[in-house]
matplotlib code that plots the C-alpha trace (Angstrom):
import matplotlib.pyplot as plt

x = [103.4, 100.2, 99.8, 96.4, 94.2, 91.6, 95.2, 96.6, 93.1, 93.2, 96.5, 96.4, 93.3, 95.0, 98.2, 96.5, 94.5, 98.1, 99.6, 100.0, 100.1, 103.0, 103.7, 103.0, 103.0, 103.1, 102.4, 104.4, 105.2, 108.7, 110.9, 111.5, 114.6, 116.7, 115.8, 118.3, 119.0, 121.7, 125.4, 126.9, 123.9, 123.5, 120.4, 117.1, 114.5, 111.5, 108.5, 106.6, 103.1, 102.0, 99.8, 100.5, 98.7, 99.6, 97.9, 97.4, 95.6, 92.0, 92.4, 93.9, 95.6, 96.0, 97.4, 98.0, 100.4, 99.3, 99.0, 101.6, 99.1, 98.4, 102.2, 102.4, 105.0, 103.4, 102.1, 98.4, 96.1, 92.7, 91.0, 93.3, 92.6, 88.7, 88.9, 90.6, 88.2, 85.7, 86.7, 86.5, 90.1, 90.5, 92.4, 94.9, 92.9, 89.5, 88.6, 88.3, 84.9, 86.0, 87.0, 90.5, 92.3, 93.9, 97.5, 100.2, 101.4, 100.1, 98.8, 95.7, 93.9, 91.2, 91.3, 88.8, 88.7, 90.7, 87.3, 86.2, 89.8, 87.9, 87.2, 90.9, 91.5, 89.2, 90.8, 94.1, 93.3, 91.2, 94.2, 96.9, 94.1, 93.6, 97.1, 97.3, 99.6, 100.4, 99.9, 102.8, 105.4, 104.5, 107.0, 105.2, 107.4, 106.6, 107.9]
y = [86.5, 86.6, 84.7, 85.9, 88.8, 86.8, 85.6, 89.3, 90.1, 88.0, 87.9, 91.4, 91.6, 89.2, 91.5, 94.0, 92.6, 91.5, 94.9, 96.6, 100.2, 102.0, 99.6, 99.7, 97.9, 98.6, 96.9, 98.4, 97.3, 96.4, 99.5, 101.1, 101.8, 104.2, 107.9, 109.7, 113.0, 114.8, 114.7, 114.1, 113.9, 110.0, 108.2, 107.7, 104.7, 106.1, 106.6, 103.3, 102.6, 101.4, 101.7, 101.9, 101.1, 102.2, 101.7, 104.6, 103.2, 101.8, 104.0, 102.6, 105.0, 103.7, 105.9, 105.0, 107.2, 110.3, 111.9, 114.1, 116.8, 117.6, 116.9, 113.4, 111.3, 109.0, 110.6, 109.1, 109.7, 112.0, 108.8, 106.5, 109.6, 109.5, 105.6, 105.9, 108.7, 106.4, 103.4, 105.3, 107.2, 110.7, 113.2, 115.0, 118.0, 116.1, 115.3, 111.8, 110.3, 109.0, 112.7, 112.1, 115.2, 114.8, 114.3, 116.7, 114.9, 114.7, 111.1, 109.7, 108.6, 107.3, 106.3, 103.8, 101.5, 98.1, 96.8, 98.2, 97.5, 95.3, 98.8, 99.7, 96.0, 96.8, 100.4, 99.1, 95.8, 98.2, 100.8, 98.0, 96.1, 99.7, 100.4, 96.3, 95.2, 91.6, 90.3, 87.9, 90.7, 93.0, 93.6, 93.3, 95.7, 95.8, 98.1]
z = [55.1, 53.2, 49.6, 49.1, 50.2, 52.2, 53.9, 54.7, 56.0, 58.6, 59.4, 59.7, 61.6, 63.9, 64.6, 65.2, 68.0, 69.8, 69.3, 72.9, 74.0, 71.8, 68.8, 65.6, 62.6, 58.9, 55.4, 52.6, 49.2, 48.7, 48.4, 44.8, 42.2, 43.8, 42.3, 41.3, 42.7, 40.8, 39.2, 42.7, 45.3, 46.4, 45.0, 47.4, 47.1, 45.5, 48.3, 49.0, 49.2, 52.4, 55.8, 59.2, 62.4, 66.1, 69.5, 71.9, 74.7, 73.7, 70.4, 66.9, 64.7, 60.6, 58.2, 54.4, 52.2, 51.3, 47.8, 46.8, 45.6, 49.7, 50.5, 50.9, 49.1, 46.7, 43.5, 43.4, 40.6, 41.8, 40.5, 43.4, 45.9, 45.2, 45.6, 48.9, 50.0, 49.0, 51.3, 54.3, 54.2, 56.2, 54.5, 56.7, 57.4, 58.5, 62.1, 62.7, 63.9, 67.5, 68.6, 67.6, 66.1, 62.7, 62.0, 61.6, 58.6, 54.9, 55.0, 54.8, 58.3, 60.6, 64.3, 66.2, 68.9, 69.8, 69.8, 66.0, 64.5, 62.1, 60.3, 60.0, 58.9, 55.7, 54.9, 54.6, 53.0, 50.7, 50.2, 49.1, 46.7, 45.3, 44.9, 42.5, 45.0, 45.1, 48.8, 48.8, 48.0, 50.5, 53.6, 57.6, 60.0, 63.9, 65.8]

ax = plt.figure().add_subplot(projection="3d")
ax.plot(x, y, z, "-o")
ax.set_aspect("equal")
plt.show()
């Protein structure tokens, strides 16, 4: 969908202003080699890298995978946790800054309005650069 990151940005920023009350939409690197789990126990896809957005009304919800070292799925680095901290992310335990209440899952958050979605826009643009991602692999899901 995107070739470069200037491309994703505003694509991105441009989905998010159509999504409506209810859907959501998520950026994610293409899945992994399946992991395997044991002698006879089916293989899995190793976890994915990605961030999610979903409209509640007039609020925006994004979350980015969470670190596996506070139960998320993705093994990040503390250096990759720092940098995402750094950017603006919410862990899973902090209150977000528009009086919504944190997640009851272990990823990384923040909430704001339709009208500030240009925030969100830069924390996931800023999570998949961190992560080396190429923009023209990634995988766009609405829902």
């Amino acid at each position: 969908m995107s070739d470069t990151w200037d491309d994703l940005h505003r694509c991105l920023t441009e989905a998010l202003a159509a999504l409506t009350d209810g859907e959501f939409l998520t950026v994610s690197e293409p899945p992994g080699e399946f992991v395997k789990r044991g002698f006879l126990r089916r293989g899995a896809p190793a976890p994915t890298r990605f961030v999610q957005f979903v409209v509640m009304g007039d609020e925006v919800r994004a979350e980015c995978s969470g670190a596996d070292s506070f139960g998320g799925s993705v093994h990040l680095t503390d250096v990759e946790v720092d940098l995402l901290r750094a950017i603006g992310w919410l862990l899973p335990t902090e209150p977000g800054d528009i009086g919504a209440e944190p997640p009851s899952y272990p990823n990384f958050w923040r909430a704001a309005t339709r009208a500030s979605i240009e925030v969100l826009v830069a924390l996931g643009v800023g999570a998949l650069t961190s992560w080396g991602l190429d923009p023209g692999t990634l995988e766009w899901k609405l829902g």
